[in-house]
C-alpha positions in Angstrom: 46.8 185.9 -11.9 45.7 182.4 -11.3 47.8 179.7 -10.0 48.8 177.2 -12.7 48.8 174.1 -10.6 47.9 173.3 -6.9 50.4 171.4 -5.4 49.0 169.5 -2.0 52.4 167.7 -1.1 55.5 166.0 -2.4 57.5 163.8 -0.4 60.2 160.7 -1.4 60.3 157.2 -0.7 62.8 154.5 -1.7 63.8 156.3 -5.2 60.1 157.7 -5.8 58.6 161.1 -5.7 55.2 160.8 -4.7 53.8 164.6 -6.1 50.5 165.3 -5.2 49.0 167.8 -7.7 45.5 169.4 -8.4 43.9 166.1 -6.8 45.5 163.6 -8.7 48.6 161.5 -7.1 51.8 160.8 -9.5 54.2 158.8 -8.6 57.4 159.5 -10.3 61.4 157.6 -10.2 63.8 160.3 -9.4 66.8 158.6 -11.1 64.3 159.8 -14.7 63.0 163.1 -13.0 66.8 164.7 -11.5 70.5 163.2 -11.0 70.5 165.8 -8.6 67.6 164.5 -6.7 68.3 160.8 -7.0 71.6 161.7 -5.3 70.3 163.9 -2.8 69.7 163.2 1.5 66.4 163.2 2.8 67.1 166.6 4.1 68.0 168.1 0.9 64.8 166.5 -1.0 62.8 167.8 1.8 64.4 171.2 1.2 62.1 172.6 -1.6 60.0 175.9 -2.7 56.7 175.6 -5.0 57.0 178.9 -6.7 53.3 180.9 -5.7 52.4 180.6 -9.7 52.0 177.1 -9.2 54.5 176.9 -12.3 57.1 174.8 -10.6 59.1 173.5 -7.7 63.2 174.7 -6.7 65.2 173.2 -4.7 67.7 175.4 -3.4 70.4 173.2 -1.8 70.3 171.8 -4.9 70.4 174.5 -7.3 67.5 172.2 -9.1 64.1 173.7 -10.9 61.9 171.1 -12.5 57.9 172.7 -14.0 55.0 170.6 -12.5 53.7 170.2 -16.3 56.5 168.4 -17.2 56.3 166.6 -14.3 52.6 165.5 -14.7 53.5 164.5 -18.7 56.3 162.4 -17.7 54.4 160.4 -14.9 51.3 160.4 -17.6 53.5 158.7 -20.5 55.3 156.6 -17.8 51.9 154.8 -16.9 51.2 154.7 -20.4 54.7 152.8 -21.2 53.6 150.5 -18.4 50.0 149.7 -19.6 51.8 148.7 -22.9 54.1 146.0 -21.5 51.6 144.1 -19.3 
């Protein structure tokens, strides 16, 4: 079984999660991705399991699951909405 997705590294800054994904960098506000994560210290964002499929990400502190694919289509109609309005 292949892996879905390579994830190379997520991390959080200032209300952002910065995913870093089969070579391509998404930047993504967690008060649209996860209340739960929005919420969340930087000690319970840090706390977090890509599943070995590639499929998706789990927080476990959090009791929080969220798929990398809707993750990428989010941050990919996000930069659309924003190419719109300038």
């Amino acid at each position: 079984m292949s892996k879905q997705h390579d994830v190379q590294g997520i991390h959080f800054e200032a209300g952002w999660m910065i995913l870093a994904v089969d070579g391509q960098v998404y930047r993504l506000p967690l008060a649209q991705i996860s209340k739960r994560l929005a919420i969340a210290s930087e000690a319970e964002q840090q706390l977090y399991r890509v599943s070995p499929s590639g499929y998706g990400i789990h927080w476990v502190t959090l009791d929080e699951d969220l798929s990398i694919n809707g993750l990428i289509k989010l941050a990919v109609h996000l930069s659309q909405e924003a190419g719109r309005s300038l």
